[in-house]
C-alpha positions as CSV (number, residue, x, y, z in Angstrom):
1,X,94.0,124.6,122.1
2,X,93.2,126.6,119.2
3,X,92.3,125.3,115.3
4,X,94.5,125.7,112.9
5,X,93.0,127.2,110.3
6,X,94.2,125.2,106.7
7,X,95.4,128.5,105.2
8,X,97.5,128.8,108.4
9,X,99.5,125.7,108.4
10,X,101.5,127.5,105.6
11,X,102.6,123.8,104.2
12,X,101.4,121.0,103.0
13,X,100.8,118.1,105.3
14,X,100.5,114.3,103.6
15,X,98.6,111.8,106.0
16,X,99.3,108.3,105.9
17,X,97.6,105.7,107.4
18,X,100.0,102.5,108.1
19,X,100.1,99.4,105.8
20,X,98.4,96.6,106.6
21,X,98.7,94.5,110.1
22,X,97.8,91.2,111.0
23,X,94.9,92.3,113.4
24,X,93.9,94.3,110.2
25,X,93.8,91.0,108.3
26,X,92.0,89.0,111.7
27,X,89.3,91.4,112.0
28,X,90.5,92.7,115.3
29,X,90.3,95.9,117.2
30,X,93.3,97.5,117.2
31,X,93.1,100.7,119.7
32,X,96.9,100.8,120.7
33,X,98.0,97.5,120.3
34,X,101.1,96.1,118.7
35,X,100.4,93.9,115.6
36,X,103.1,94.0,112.9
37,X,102.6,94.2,109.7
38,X,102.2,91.8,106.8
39,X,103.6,91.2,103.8
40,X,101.3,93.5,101.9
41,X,101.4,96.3,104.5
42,X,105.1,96.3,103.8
43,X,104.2,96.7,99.8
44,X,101.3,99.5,101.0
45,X,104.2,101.2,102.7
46,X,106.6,100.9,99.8
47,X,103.6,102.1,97.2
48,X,103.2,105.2,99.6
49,X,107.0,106.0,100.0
50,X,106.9,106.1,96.1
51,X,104.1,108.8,96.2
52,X,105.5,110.8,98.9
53,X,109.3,111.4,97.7
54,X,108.0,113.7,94.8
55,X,107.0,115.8,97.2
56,X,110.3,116.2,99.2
57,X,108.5,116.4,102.1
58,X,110.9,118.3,105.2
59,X,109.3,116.1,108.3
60,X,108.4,112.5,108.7
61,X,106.3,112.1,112.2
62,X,104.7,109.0,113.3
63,X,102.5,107.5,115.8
64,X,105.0,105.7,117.8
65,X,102.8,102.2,117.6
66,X,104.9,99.5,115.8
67,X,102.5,99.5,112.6
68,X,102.9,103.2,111.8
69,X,106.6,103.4,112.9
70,X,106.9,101.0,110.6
71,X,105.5,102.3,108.0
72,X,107.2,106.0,108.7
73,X,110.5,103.8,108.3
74,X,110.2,102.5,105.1
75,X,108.8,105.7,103.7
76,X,112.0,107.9,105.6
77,X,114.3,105.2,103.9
78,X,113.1,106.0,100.4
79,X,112.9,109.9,100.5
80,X,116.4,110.3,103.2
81,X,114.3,112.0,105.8
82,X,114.5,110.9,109.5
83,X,111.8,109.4,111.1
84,X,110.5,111.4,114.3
85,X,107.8,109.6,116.7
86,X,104.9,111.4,119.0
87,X,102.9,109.6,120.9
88,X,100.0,112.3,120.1
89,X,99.5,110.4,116.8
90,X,98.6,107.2,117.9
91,X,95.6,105.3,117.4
92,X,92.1,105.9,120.0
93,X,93.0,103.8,123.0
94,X,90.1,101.3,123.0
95,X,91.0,100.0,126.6
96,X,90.1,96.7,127.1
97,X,88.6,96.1,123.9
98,X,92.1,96.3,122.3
99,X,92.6,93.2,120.5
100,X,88.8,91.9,120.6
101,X,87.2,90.1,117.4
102,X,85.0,93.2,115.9
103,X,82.6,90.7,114.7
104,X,82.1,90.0,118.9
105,X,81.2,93.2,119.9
106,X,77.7,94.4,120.8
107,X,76.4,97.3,120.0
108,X,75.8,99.3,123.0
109,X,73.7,102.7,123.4
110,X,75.6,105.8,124.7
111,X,74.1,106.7,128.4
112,X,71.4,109.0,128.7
113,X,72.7,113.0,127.9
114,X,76.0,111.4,127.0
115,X,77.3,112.1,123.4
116,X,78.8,108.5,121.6
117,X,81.5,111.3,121.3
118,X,82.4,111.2,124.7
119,X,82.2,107.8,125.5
120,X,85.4,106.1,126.6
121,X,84.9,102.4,125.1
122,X,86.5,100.1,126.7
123,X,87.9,102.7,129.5
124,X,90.2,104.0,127.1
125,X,89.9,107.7,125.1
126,X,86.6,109.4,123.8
127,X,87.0,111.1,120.1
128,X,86.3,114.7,122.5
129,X,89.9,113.2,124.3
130,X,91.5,112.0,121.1
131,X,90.6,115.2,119.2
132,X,92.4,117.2,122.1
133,X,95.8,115.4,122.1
134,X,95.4,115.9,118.1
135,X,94.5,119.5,118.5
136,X,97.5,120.6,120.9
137,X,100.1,118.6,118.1
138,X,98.7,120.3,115.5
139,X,99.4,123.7,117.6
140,X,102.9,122.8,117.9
141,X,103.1,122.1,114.4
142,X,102.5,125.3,113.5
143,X,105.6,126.8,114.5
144,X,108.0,124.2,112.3
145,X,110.0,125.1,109.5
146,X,108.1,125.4,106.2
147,X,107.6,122.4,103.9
148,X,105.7,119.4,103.3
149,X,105.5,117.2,106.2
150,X,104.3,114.0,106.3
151,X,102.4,112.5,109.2
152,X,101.7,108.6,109.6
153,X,98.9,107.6,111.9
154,X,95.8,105.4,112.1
155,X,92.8,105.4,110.3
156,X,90.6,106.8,113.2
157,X,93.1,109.4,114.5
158,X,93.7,110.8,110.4
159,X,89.8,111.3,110.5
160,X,89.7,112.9,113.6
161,X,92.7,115.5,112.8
162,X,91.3,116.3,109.3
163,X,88.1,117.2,111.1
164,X,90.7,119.6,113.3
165,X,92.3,121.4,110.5
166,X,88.8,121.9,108.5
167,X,87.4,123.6,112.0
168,X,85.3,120.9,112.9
169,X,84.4,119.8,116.6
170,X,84.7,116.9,117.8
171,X,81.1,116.0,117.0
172,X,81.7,116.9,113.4
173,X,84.3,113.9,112.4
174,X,83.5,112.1,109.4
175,X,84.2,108.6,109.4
176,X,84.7,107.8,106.0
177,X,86.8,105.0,105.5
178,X,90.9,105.2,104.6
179,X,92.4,102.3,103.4
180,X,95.4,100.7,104.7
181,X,98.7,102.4,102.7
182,X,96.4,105.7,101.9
183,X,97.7,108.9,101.5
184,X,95.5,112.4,102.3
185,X,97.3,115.5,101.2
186,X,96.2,118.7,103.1
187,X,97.3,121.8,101.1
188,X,96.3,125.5,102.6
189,X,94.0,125.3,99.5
190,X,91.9,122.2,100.3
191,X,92.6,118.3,100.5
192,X,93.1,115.4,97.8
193,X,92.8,111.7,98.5
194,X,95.1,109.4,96.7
């Protein structure tokens, strides 16, 4: 696995984390669960779809969890693209914490010598395993025809790719906050938040 350096990508990629769902709404963790979405994650989705077909984008891939296939869908419908799924773009697997009430959870300390980077909550991924499975899509990527592609994910797995493209390691992902229905445009030139 090798970065992709942003003047590299030679397109313009357009993140979008997927509309609302009800665990979003019940305060739950949801790793690579299932939950649909609501009523207003449908509407977040629409809103986005209405951003993105300005930009004719060439590619729609999407996590293939219900919530951002979903999502992909509804935007694919408005701008006549077909929707493709990877599994590389789903959501940290949380293990058995998927589904748990965030407002249960203890905070635990990493063990000893071990980054919180590397820890596999739950016995699911690390952000070292999720940045990995990221990194080798992104590869791939690199060798698709040109144009704007857009990419519909999670909140936690956008974060951790952007950290990718800019050069970052693993231990440099910034986890600033996307809201449900955002959009992140990644130009060779830079990035814009919408």
């Amino acid at each position: 696995m090798s970065t992709v350096p942003l003047a590299g990508l030679g397109r313009s990629i357009i993140f979008v984390r997927h509309g609302q769902s009800t665990w979003n709404v019940q305060g739950r963790v949801p790793g690579q669960g299932n939950p649909p979405l609501t009523i207003l994650g449908v509407q977040q989705a629409e809103a986005a779809a209405v951003q993105i077909e300005e930009h004719a984008p060439v590619r729609i891939i999407s996590s293939d969890l219900d919530r951002a296939r979903r999502t992909a869908e509804i935007i694919g419908r408005r701008v006549g693209v077909p929707v493709e799924v990877d599994e590389a773009l789903r959501e940290q697997s949380v293990g058995e914490l998927t589904g748990a009430l965030s407002r249960t959870l203890q905070q635990v300390t990493p063990p000893l010598g071990v980054h919180l980077h590397e820890v596999r909550w739950g016995g699911g991924e690390s952000v070292v395993d999720v940045y990995e499975r990221v990194g080798d899509f992104f590869d791939s990527l690199a060798d698709s025809p040109a144009g704007p592609v857009v990419i519909v994910s999670h909140g936690f797995t956008i974060q951790i790719a952007l950290t990718y493209l800019h050069g970052g390691s693993p231990y440099d992902v910034d986890w600033a906050t996307l809201p449900n229905g955002g959009i992140v445009t990644v130009e060779p030139s830079g990035v814009q938040v919408t």
